[in-house]
ROVEX-577134 format. One record per residue (C-alpha): x, y, z; residue number from 1. Coordinates in Angstrom, 3 decimals, decimal comma, always signed. Layout:
<rs>
          x          y          z     k
          X          Y          Z   NUM
...
</rs>
This chain:
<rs>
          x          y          z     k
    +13,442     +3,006    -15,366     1
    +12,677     +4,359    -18,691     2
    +10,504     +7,125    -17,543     3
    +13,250     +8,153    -14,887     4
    +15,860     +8,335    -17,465     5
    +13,951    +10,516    -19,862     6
    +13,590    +13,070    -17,340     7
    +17,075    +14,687    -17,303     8
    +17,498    +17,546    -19,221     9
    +19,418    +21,108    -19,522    10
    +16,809    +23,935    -18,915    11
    +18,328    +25,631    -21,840    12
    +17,509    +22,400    -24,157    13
    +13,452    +22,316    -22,813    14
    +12,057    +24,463    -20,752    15
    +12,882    +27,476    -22,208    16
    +11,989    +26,517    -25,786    17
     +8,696    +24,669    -24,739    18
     +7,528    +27,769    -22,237    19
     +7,181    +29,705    -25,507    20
     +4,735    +27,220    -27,427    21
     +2,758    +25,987    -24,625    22
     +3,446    +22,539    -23,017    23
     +2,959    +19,237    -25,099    24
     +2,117    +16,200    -22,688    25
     +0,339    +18,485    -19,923    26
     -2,419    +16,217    -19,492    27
     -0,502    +13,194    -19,150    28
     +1,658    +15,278    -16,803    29
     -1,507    +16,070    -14,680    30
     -3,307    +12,758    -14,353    31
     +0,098    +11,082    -13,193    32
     +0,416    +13,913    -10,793    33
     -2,837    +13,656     -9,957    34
     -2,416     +9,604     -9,043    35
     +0,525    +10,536     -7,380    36
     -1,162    +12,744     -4,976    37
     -3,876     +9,639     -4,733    38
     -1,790     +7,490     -3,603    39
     +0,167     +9,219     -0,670    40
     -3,011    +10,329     +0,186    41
     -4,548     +6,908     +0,939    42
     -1,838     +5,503     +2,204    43
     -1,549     +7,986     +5,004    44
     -5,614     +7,053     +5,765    45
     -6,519     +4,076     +4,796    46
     -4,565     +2,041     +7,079    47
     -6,445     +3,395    +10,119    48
     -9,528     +1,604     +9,397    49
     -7,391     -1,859     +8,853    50
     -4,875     -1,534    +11,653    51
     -6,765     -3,807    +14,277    52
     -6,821     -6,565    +11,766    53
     -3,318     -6,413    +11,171    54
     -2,751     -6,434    +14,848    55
     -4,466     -9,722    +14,942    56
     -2,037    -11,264    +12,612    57
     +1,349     -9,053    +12,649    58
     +1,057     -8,801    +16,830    59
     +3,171     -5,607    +18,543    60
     +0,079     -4,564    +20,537    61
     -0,997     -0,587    +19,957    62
     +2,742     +0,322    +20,080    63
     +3,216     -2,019    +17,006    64
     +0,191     -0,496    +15,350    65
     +1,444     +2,910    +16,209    66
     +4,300     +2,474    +14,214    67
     +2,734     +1,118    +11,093    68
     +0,957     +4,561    +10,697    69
     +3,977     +6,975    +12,393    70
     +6,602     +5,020    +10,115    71
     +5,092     +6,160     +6,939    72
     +4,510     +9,453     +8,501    73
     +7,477     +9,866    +10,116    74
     +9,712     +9,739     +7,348    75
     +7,129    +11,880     +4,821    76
     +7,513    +14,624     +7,039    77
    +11,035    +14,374     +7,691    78
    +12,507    +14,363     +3,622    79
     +9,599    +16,526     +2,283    80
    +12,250    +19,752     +2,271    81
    +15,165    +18,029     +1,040    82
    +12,983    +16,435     -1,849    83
    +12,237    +19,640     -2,874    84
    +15,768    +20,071     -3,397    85
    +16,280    +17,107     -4,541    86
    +13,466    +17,935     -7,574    87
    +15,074    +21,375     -8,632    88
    +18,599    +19,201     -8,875    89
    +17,877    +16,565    -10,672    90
    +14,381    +17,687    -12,377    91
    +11,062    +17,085    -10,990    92
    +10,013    +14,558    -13,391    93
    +12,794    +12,227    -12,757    94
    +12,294    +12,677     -9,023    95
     +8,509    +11,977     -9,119    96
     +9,404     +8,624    -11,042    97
    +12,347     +7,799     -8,739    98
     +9,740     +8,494     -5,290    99
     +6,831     +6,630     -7,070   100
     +8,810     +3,717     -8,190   101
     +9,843     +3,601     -4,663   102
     +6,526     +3,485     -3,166   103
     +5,243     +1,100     -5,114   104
     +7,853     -1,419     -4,303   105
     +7,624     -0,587     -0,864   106
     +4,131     -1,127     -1,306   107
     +4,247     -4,584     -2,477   108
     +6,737     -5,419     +0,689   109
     +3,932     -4,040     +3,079   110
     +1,919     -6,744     +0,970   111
     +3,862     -9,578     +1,962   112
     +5,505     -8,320     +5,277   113
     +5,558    -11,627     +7,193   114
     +5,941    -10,150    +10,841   115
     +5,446     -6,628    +11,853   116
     +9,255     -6,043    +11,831   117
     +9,124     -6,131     +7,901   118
     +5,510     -4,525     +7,965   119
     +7,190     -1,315    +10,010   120
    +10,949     -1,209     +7,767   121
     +8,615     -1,698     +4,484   122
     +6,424     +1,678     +5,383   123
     +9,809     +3,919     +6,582   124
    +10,562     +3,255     +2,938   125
     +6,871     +4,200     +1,505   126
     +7,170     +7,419     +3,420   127
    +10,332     +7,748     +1,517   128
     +9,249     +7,274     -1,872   129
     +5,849     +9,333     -0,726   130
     +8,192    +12,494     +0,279   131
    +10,707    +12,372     -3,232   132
     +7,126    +11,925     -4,923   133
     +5,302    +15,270     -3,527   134
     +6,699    +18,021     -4,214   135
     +8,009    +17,052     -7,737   136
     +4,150    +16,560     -8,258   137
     +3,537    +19,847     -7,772   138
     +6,304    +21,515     -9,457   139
     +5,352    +18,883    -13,026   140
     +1,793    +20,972    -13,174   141
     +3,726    +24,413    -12,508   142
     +6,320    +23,231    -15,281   143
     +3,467    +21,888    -17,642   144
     +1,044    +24,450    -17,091   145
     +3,160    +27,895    -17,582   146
     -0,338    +30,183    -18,051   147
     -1,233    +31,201    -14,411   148
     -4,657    +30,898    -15,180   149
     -4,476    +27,051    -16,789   150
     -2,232    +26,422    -13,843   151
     -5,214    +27,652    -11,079   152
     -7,601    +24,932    -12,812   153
     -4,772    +22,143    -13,205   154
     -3,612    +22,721     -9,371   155
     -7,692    +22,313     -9,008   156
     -7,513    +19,144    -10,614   157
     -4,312    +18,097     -8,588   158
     -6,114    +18,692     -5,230   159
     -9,040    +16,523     -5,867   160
     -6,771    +13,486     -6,128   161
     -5,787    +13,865     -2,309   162
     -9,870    +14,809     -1,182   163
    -11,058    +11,463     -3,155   164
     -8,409     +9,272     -1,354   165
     -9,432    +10,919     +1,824   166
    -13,125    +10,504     +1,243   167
    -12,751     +7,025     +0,249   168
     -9,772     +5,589     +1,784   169
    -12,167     +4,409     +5,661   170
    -14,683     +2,895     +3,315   171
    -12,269     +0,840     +0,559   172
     -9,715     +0,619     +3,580   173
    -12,970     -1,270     +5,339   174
    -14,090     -3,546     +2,772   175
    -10,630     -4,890     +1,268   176
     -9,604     -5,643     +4,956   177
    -13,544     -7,549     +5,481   178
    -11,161     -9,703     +2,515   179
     -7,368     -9,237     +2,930   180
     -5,830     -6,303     +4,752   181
     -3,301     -6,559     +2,143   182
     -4,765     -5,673     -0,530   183
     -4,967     -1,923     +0,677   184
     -1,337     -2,088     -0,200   185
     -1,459     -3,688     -3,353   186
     -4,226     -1,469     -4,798   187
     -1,390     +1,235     -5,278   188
     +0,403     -1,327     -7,959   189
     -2,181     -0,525    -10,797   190
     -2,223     +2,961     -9,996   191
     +1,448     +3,484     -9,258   192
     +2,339     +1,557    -12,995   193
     -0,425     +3,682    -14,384   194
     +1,387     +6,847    -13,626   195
     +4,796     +5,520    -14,287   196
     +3,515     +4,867    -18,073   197
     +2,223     +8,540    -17,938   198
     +5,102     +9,630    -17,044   199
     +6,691     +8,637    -19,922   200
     +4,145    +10,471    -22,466   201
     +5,608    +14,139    -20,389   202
     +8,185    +16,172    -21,506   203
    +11,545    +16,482    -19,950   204
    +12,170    +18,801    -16,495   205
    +14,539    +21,174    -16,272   206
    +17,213    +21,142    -13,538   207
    +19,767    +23,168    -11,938   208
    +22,374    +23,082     -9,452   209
    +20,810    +23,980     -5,597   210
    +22,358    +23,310     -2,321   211
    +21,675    +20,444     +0,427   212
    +21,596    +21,490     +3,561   213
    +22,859    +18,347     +4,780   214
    +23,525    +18,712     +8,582   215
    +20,379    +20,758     +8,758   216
    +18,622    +17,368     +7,237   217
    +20,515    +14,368     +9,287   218
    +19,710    +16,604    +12,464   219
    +15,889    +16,987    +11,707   220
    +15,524    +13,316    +11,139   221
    +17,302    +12,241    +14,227   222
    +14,806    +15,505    +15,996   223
    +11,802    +13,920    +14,466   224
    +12,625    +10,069    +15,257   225
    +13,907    +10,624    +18,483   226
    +10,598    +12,644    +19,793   227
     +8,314    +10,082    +18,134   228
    +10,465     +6,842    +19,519   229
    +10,060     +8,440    +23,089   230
     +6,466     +9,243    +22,474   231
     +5,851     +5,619    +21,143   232
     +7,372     +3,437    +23,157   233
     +7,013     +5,742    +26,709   234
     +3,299     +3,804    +26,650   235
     +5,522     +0,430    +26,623   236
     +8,061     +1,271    +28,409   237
     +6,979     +3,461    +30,692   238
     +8,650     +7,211    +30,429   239
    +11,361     +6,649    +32,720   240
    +12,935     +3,694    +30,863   241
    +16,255     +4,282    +29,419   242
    +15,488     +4,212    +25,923   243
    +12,627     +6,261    +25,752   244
    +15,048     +9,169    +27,967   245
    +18,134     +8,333    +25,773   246
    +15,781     +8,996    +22,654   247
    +14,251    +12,168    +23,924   248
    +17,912    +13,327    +24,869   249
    +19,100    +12,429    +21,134   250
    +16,159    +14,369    +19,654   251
    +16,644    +17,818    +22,238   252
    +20,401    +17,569    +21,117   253
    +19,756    +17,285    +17,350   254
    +17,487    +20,035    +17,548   255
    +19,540    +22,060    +19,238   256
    +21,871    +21,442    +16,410   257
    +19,285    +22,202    +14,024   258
    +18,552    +25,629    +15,098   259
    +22,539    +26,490    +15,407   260
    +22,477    +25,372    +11,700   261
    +19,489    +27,357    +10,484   262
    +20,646    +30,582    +12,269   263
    +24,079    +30,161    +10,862   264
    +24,181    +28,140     +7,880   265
    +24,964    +29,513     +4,300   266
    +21,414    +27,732     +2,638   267
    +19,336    +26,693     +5,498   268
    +16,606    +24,250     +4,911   269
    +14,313    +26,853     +6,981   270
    +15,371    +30,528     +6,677   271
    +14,981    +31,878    +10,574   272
    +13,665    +35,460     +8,608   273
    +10,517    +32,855     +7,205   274
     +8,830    +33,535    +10,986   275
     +9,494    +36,519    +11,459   276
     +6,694    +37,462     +9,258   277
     +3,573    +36,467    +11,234   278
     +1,345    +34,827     +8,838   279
     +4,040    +32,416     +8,099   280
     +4,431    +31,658    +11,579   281
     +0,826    +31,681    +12,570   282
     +0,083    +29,254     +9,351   283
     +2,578    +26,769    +10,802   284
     +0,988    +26,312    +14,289   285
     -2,675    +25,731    +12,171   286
     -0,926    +23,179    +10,128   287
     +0,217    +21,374    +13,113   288
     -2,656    +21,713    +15,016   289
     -4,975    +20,847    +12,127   290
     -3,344    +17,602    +11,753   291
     -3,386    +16,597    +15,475   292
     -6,868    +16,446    +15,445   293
     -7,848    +15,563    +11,690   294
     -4,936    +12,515    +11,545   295
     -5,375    +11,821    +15,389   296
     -9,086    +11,469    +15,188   297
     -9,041     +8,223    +12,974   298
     -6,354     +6,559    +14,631   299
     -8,271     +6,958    +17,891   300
    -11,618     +6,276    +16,833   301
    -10,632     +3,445    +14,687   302
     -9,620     +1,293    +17,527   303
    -12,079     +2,561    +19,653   304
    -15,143     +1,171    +17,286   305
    -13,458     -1,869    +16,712   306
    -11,723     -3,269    +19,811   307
    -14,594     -1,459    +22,046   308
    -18,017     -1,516    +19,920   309
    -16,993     -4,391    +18,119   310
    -17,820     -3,184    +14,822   311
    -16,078     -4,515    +11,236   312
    -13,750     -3,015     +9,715   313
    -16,127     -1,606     +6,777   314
    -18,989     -0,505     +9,302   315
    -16,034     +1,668    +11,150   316
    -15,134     +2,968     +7,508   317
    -18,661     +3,743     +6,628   318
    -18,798     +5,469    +10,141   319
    -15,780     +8,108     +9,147   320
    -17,417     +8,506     +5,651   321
    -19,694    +11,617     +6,449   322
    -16,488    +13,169     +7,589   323
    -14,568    +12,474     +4,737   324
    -17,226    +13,574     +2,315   325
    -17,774    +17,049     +3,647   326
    -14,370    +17,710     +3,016   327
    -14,116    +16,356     -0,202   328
    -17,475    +18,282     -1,124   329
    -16,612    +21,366     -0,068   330
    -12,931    +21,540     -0,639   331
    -14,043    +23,351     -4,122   332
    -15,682    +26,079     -2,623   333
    -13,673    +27,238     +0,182   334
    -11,597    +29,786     -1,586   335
    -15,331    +31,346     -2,433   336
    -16,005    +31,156     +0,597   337
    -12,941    +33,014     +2,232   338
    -13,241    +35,653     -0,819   339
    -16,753    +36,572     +0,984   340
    -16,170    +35,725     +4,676   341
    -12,280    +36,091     +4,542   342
     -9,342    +33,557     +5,118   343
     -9,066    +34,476     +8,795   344
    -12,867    +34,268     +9,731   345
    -13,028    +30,966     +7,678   346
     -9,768    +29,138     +9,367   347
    -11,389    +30,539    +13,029   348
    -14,573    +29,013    +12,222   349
    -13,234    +25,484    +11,145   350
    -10,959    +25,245    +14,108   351
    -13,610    +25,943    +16,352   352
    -15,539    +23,590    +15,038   353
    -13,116    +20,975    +15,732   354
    -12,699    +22,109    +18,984   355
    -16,187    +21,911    +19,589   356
    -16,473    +18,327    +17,810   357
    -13,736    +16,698    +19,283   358
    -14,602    +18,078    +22,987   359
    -18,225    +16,361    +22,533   360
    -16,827    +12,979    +21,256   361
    -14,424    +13,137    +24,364   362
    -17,028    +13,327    +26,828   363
    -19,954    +10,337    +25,447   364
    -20,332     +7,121    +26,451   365
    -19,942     +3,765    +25,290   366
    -23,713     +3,531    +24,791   367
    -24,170     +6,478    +22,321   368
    -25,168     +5,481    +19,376   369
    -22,770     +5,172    +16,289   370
    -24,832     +7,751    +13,971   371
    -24,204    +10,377    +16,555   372
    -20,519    +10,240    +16,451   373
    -20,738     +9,762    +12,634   374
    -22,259    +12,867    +13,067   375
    -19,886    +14,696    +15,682   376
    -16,949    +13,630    +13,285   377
    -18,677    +16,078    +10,575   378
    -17,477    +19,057    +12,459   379
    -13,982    +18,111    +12,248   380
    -14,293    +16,782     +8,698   381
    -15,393    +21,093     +8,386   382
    -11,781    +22,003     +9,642   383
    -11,042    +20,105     +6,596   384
    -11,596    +22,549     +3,503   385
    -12,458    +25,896     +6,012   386
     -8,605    +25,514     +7,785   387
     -6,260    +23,853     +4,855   388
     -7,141    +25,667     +1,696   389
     -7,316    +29,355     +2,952   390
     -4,518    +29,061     +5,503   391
     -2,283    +27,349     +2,522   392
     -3,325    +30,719     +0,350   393
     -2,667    +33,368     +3,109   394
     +0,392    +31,996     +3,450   395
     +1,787    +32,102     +0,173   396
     +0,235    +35,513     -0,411   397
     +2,257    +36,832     +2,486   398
     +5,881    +35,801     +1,272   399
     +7,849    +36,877     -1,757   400
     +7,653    +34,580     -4,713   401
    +11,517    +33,284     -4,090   402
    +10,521    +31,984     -0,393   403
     +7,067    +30,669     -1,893   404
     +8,613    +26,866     -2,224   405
    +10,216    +26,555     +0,851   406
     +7,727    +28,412     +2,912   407
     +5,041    +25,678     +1,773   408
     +7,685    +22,777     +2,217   409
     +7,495    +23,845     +5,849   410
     +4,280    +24,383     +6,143   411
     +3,918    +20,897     +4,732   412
     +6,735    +19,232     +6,969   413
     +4,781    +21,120    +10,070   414
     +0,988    +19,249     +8,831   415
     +2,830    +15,822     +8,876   416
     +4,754    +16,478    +12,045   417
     +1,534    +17,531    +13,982   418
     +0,228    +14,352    +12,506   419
     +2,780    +11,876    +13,730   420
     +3,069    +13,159    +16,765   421
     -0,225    +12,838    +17,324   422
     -0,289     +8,939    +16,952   423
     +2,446     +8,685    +19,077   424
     +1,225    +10,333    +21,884   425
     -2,335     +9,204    +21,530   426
     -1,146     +5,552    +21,030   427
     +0,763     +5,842    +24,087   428
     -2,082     +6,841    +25,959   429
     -4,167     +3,841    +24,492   430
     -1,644     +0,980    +25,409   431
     -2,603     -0,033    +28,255   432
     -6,587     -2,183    +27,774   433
     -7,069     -1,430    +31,640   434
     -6,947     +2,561    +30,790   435
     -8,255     +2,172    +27,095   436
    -11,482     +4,273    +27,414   437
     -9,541     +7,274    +29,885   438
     -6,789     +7,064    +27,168   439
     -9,358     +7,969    +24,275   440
    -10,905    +10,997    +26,200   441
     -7,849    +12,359    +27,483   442
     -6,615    +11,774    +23,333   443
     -9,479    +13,706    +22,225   444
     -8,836    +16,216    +24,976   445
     -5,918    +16,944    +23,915   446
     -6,570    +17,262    +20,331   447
     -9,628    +19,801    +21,718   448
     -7,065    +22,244    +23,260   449
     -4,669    +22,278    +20,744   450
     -7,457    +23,131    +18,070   451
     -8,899    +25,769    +20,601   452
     -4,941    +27,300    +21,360   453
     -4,749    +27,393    +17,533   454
     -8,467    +28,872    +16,608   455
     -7,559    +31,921    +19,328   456
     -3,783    +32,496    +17,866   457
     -5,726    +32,444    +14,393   458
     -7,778    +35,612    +15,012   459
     -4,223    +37,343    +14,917   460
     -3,851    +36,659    +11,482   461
     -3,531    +39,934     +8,965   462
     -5,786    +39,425     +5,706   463
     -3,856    +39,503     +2,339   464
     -5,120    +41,254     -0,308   465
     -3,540    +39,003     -3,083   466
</rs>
């Protein structure tokens, strides 16, 4: 608690007289960012590769599993705007100590969850302490780091965290669960105290007084939980059953409420004048769609290789690995490469590469070997650094600096919602072992034609000269 306490401060006291001298601690504020960023990362992935050997012990079918992986999700994508609130109020260092010292003890409940009950309550609360944790990550480099140029390379720095836990995650996911499948959740312990003790070596945040947009928050929770219940449990229950229709009728009227809140309230958590401007809206459809089919993908073709090939946990990890490593590889040269080919000719590209990859996977059979859909995977491990990187940076080029926080806490909450939804409806489609194999195809059909909807809307994008 020590490292949350030190992190409350008047701006006036700090920030002010530390911006003129440079800032002391910035390294120990980047490497605990840095394992921040690792960990939500991994935890998002690495359970994919484990999830049929939980199964096995925790039980709930592929409606059970479905909510190990949307419960984490669900809730990351739901509080990532109101923790950026949340950091500007009480100062971003005491937030990121306050999410991270939530996630790790939520952590070490996934650890010992004895039923799937626990296993599903224990990774709401990760996705919790995973959305107070990221955006207070972000805004410790831009607070420790005040020389745009020294920022550029720290925010470099910061990124790689999240494209090593990617790249690894199916592989280490795959060999601790060959021992214990809990042990992907006590890995983040080490790390998690690691950056805690950091954390304490940083110098104090600044805060100041911002408002929460409260019914605008309650409402898009109750939106998001209510669409992925119904999408969940419809391939249980069937989609006529009255919870699933009670929870889609919840979610239409919170969102309703939403939408009367954002056009009318005094601080809305998303400004209605955000989409007018086209880029803004355009990069919010690419997030979601990105994520259908790069978060989708995994949970799919995890279960497939398992429960249908019969491979092991670590051969389905080491079968995702080219995939992961592409991205990770080229993730440092994409903004070269949309500074020669452009941001709007790269993002096309890498979505119609996905589109391309996914379609093919949809389509083989259960004979083809597993090196060729190692291989197919690569071209939607491409969407990876041609669609994420450049999208993020046309987007924040095309809005004034004062919207640039919220328009990328959107554009954030719109990646995780694309992703969540996507394991809901996909899981759905995969629950019943009689219509396992059409459920995969029409899954990766899906994913296809959002990728192709989104790679045609793309080419309507304006280039930004920033």
């Amino acid at each position: 608690m020590d490292a949350l306490e030190k992190q409350t401060t008047n701006p006036e006291n700090s920030f002010s007289e530390t911006s003129k001298h440079g800032k002391k601690g910035s390294l120990p504020t980047l490497i605990a960012s840095l394992l921040g960023l690792f960990v939500i990362t991994l935890d998002a992935v690495i359970v994919n590769v484990a999830l049929p050997t939980m199964g096995l012990e925790l039980g709930g079918g592929v409606t059970g599993l479905q909510w190990i992986v949307d419960g984490y999700t669900l809730m990351f994508a739901a509080l990532l705007l109101f923790s950026g609130a949340l950091s500007d109020r009480i100062g971003a260092g005491r937030t990121f100590g306050l999410g991270l010292l939530v996630f790790v003890l939520a952590s070490i409940a996934c650890g010992l969850a004895p039923n799937l009950n626990a296993m599903v309550i224990a990774r709401f609360v990760q996705g919790t302490g995973a959305a107070i944790m990221m955006p207070s990550s972000m805004a410790l480099i831009g607070q420790a780091y005040p020389d745009p140029s020294k920022r550029a390379g720290a925010v470099a720095i910061w990124a790689m965290g999240g494209a090593i836990a990617s790249s690894s995650a199916p592989v280490l996911g795959g060999l601790l669960s060959q021992i214990d499948w809990r042990l992907i959740f006590y890995i983040n312990i080490p790390v998690g105290a690691g950056a805690l003790f950091l954390l304490t070596r940083t110098e104090p945040s600044p805060n100041r007084k911002v408002p929460f947009d409260w019914i605008g928050q309650v409402t898009a929770v109750l939106a998001m939980g209510g669409i992925t219940f119904g999408a969940i449990e419809a391939g249980a229950q069937g989609i006529t059953s009255p919870p699933v229709l009670g929870a889609f009728g919840i979610a239409v009227v919170a969102l309703v409420i939403f939408v009367l809140a954002q056009l009318r309230g005094a601080h809305p958590m998303v400004p209605p004048n955000l989409f007018k401007i086209r880029n803004a809206l355009i990069a919010n459809i690419a997030g979601f769609a990105f994520m259908v089919g790069y978060f989708g993908l995994p949970f799919v073709m995890s279960l497939y290789l398992q429960q249908i090939r019969g491979l092991s946990s670590l051969a389905t990890g080491m079968a995702f690995l080219p995939m992961m490593l592409i991205g990770a590889i080229l993730t440092p040269f994409s903004a070269r490469l949309a500074k020669r080919l452009g941001a709007r000719t790269l993002i096309t590209t890498g979505l119609a590469l996905m589109t391309v990859g996914l379609a093919i996977l949809a389509f083989l059979s259960t004979t083809t070997p597993i090196w060729v859909l190692s291989a197919l995977m690569i071209l939607v491990g491409l969407a990876g650094p041609f669609v994420s990187p450049p999208m993020t940076a046309v987007l924040l080029n095309s809005v004034s600096e004062d919207q640039a926080g919220t328009a990328s806490g959107i554009f954030n909450t719109s990646r995780q919602i694309g992703g969540a939804l996507a394991v809901a409806v996909f899981g759905a489609l995969l629950a019943k072992p009689e219509t396992f194999m059409q459920g995969v195809r029409i899954s990766l059909l899906l994913a296809a034609g959002v990728a192709f909807f989104t790679a045609i809307t793309s080419l309507k994008l304006e280039e930004t000269p920033r």
